[in-house]
N, C-alpha and C positions, 0 to 999 in steps of 0.2 A: 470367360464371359462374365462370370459373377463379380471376378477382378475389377474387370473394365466399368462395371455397376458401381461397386460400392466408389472406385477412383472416380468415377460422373457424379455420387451422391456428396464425396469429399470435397470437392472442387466447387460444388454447390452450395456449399455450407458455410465454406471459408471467402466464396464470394458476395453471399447473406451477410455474414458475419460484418465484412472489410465496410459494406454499403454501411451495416447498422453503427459502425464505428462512428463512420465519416458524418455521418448524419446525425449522431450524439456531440462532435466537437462542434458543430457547427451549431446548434442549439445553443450550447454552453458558449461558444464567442458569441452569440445575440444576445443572450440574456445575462443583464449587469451584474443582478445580485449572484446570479450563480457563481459567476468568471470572478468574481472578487473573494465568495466564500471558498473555491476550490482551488483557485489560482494563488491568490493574491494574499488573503488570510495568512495560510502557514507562514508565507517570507515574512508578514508582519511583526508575527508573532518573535520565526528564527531573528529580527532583529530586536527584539526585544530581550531575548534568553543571550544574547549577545553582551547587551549592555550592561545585565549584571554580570556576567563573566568577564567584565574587561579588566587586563592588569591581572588575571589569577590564571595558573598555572592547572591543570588536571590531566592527569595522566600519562604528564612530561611533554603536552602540547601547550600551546595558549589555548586559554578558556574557551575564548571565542571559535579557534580553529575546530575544538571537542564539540561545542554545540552546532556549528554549522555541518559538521558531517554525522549529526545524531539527527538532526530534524527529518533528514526522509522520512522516519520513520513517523514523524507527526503528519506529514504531509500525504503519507498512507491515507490517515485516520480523514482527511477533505478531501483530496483528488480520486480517491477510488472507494473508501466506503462509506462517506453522509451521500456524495455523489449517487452513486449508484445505488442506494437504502432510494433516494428521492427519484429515479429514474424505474427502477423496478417496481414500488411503490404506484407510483403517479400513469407508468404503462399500464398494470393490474386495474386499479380503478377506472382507468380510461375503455378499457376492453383490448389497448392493443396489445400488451401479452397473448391474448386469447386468440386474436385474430392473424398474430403473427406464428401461434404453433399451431394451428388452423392450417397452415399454409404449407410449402416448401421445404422451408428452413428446418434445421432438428433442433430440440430443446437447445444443445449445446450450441449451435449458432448464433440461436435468437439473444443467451444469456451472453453469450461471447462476443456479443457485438461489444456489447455496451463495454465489456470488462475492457476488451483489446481500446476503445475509444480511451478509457480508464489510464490504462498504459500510457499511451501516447500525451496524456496531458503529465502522467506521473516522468515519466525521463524527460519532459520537458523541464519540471520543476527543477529534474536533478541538474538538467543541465545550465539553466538558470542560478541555478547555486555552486555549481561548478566555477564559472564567469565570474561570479561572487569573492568566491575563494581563493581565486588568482589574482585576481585584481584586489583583494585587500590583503590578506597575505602571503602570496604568492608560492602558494602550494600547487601541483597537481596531482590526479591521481595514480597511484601503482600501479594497482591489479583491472583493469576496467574491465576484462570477461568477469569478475565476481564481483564486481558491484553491479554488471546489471545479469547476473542472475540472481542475486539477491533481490534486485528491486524487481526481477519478471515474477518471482515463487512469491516474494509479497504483494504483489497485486493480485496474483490468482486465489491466494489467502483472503483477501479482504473483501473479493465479490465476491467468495464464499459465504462469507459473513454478512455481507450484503444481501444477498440471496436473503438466506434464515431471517435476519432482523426485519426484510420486508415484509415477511408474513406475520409478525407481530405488531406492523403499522397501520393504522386502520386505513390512514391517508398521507398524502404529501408533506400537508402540514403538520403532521403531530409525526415529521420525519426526523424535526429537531429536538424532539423531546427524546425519541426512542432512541437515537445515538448518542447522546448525552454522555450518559455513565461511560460508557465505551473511549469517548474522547477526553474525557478526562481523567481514567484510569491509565490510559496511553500518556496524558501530560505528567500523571504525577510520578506513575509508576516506572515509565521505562526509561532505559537510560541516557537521556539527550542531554540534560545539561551535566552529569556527575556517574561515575560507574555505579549501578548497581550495588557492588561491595559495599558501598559506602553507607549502604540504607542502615538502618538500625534492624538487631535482631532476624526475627524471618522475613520481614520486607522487604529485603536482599535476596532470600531466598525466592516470596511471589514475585520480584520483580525479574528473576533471571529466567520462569517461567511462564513469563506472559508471551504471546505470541507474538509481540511486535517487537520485544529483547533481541529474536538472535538474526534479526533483519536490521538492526542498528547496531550492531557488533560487527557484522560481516560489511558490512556497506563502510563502516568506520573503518575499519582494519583494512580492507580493500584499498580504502583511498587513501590513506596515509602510511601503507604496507609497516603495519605496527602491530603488536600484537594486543589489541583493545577485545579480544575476548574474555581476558582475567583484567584485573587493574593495570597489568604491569608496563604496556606502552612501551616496551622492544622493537628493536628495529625486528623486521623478519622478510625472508626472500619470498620472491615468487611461489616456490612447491612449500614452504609452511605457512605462508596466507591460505592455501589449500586445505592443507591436512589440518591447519589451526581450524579453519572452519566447518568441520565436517560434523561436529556434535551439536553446532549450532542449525546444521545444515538438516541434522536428523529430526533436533525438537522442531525447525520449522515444517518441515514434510508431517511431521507427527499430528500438527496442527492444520493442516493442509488436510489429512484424510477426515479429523475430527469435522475440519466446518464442511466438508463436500459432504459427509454424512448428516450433518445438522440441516444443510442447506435441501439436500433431498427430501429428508424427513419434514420438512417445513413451508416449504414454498409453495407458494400457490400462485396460479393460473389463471384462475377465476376471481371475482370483487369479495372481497370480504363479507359486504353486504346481501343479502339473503338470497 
């Protein structure tokens, strides 16, 4: 009997969840400026990191091919956390957070809607870049069970971080200010357009420890079944794209308990306001 409960409370939650999804992308296709900042933004940008990389060699790939399979990891930093920082945010001050764990749904539904909505724009993006990648240099991917576990643990990563950074927003608007630092330590630091190795000094070393590093390494490696977790750019099989990524796979998990503890310790329910 208690089975059959929590199985009716689970089923409840993930159909909470699937409604609050649905109902986030459809927001996000009405509204222009969002659909261009979470959509549209990153590819801008991946052809811009393109254009310098044209003609140069990294990694033993073309430039270009290294930067388009490093951008997911920028496209993290718009599809699922300014996103959701403005949707958590703007819920909170509106009251419907409040009125949504009010209700039915359990915490983890109501925040899981949004995340899962999150997802489905972010594998859109990848695969939008995918289409990309064949049609200009007619690559496809390896490993696609690890690139989209890497892209699933990086989105749950990032409305982690979502979560926490909403509690330090007072509002929607000052949503672009408080992601700020965050997205452009992810442009400068992680390794989309050049390995890591490359930084001078320890700045190889912060950047191979930021938590959006081993989500671009793995998603890279993934799809060009090479080995892009050290500089070296080897061919490598199906079972060492695995085992190559498993220490990437630990600091990402590592990061994973850090923001689900930060995000508990931090989020609120309630309006910031008094």
């Amino acid at each position: 009997m208690a089975a059959g409960k929590r199985w009716k409370i689970m089923r409840t939650d993930v159909l909470h969840a699937v409604r609050l999804a649905r109902l986030d992308l459809t927001l996000v296709a009405r509204n222009t400026t969002v659909l261009f900042n979470v959509l549209l933004m990153p590819l801008l940008m991946a052809w811009l990191f393109t254009q310098a990389q044209g003609g140069v060699s990294v990694a033993g790939v073309p430039g270009p091919v290294y930067v388009l399979t490093g951008v997911p990891g920028l496209m993290l930093g718009f599809a699922v956390f300014i996103n959701l920082v403005n949707s958590y945010t703007s819920r909170r001050e509106e009251l419907v957070l409040k009125r949504l764990r009010g209700g039915q749904p359990s915490a983890a539904a109501v925040l899981g809607g949004s995340a899962l909505g999150a997802l489905a724009l972010f594998l859109g993006q990848v695969a939008l870049l995918g289409v990309w990648i064949r049609r200009s240099e007619g690559v496809l991917p390896s490993n696609v069970p690890l690139l989209v576990l890497a892209a699933f643990l990086g989105v749950v990563l990032f409305a982690l971080f979502a979560a926490a950074f909403s509690a330090i927003t007072p509002n929607a608007e000052m949503a672009q200010i408080t992601v700020l630092p965050v997205i452009l330590i992810m442009m400068v630091g992680s390794p989309i357009a050049f390995p890591a190795g490359e930084m001078p000094g320890p700045l190889g070393t912060i950047s191979n420890l930021l938590p959006v590093t081993p989500i671009v390494k793995i998603m890279r490696s993934a799809y060009l079944g090479a080995d892009h977790f050290s500089s070296g750019g080897g061919a490598l099989s199906t079972l060492e794209q695995w085992t190559g990524a498993l220490p990437s796979l630990g600091l990402l998990l590592a990061w994973i308990v850090a923001g689900a503890l930060l995000a508990r310790w931090l989020f609120r329910w309630e309006p910031r306001r008094g």
